[in-house]
C-alpha positions as CSV (number, residue, x, y, z in Angstrom):
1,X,7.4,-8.0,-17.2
2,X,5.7,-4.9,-17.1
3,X,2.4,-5.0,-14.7
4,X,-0.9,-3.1,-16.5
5,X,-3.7,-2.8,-14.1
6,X,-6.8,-1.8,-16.8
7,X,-8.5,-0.9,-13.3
8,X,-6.4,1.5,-11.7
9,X,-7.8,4.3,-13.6
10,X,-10.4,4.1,-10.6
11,X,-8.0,5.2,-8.3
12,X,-8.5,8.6,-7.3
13,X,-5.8,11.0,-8.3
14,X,-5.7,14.0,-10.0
15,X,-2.0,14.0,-10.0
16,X,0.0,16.5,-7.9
17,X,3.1,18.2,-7.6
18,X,5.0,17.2,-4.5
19,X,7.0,19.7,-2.9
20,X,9.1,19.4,0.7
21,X,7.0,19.6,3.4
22,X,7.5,22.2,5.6
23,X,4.5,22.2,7.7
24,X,3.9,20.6,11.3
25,X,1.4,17.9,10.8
26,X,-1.1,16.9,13.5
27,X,-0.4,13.6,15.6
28,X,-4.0,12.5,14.3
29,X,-5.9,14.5,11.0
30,X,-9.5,12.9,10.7
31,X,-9.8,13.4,6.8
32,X,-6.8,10.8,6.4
33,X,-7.8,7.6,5.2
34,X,-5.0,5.6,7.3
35,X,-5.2,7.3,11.0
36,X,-6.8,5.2,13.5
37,X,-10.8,5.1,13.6
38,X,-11.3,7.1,10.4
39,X,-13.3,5.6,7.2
40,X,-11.8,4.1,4.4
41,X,-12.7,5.4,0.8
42,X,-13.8,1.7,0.7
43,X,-16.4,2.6,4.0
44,X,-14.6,0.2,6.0
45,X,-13.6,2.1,9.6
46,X,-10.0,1.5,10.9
47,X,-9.6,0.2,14.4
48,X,-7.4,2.3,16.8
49,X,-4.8,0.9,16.4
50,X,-1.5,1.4,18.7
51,X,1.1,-0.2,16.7
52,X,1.2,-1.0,13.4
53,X,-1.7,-2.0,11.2
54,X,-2.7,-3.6,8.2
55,X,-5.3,-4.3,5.7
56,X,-6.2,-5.2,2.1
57,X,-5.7,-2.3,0.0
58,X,-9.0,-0.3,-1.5
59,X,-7.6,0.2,-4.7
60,X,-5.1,-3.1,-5.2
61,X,-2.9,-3.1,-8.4
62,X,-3.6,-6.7,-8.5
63,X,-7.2,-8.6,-8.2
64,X,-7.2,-11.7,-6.0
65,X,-9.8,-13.2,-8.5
66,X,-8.7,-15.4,-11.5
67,X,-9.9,-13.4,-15.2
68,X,-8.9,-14.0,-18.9
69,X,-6.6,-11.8,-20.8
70,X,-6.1,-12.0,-25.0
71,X,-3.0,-13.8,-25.1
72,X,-0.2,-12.9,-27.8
73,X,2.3,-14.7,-29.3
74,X,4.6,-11.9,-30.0
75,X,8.1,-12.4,-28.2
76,X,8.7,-9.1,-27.6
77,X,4.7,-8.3,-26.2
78,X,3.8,-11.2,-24.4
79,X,0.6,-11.4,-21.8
80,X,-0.2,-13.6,-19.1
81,X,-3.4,-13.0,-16.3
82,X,-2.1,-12.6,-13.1
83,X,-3.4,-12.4,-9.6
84,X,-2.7,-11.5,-6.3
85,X,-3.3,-9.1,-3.1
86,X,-1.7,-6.0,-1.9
87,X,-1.3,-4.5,1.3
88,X,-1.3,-1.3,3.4
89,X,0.6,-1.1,6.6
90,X,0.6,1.7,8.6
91,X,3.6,2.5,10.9
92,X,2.4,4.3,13.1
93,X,-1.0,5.8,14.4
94,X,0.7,9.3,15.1
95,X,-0.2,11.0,11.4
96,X,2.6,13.4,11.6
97,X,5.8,10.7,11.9
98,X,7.4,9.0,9.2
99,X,10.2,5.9,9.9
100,X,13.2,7.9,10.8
101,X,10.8,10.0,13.3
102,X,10.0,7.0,14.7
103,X,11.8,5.5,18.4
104,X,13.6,1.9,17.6
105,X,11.3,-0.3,19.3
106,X,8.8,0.6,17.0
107,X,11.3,0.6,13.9
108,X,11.9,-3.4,15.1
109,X,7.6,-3.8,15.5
110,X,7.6,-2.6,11.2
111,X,10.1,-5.0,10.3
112,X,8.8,-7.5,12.0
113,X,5.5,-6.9,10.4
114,X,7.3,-6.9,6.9
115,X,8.5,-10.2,8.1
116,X,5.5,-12.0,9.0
117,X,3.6,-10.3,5.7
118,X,6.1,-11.7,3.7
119,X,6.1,-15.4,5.4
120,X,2.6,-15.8,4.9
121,X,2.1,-14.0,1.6
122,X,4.5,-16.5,0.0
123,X,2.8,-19.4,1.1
124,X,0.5,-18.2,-1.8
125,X,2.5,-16.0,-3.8
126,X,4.9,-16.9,-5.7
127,X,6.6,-12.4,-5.0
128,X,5.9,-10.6,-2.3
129,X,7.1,-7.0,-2.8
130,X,7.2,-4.6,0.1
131,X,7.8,-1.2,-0.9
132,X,6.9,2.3,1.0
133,X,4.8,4.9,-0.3
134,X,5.7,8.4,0.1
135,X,3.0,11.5,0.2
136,X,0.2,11.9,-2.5
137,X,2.4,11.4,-5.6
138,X,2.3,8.4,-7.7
139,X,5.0,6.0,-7.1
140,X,6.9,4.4,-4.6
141,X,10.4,4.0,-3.1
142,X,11.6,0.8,-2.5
């Protein structure tokens, strides 16, 4: 199955080049949509958070509401509605660390966030993918 979200195109990107960072980044940068206490592009204001933190994501890939799609009887270009819920978790409140920058004990409080996503995302969802997002570009890394 290939996954077309005709809404994405609201997402704001104007596509970027990503190059290696070489840059120190600040501990807490109060344009960044994910950093404790700042707004959201969807207005909502992140708590300060101390650990890790999550919430729905502004601009999902999947809708949590049920819609209609044209449905084809082609085998080789089938289409089926679909709908569901994605997440943002944050590692870490301190903008300038990524996972391996991070000490253990908080490497064990992101899995075990994973963990307890995953537990009660499945007693609705059929998948539950957990994947990280690196930088600006589109795309993940699983």
């Amino acid at each position: 199955w290939i996954l077309v979200s005709p809404h994405r195109a609201k997402r704001p990107w104007n596509g970027k080049d990503e190059k290696p960072q070489i840059a120190t980044l600040p501990s807490y940068d109060p344009h960044c949509y994910l950093c404790p206490g700042n707004t959201r592009v969807s207005g909502d204001k992140n708590p300060d958070y101390t650990g890790t933190y999550v919430f729905n994501n502004d601009h999902s890939a999947l809708l949590t509401d049920q819609y209609s799609v044209e449905v084809s009887d082609n085998p080789l270009f089938q289409t089926q509605a679909v709908r569901g819920i994605s997440r943002v978790v944050c590692f870490s409140p301190d903008h300038s660390k990524t996972i391996p920058e991070l000490p253990i004990s908080s490497l064990r409080k992101i899995i075990d966030t994973w963990d307890n996503q995953i537990e009660a995302l499945s007693k609705e969802y059929l998948w539950v993918q957990v994947f990280e997002s690196k930088g600006e570009t589109m795309g993940c890394s699983q």
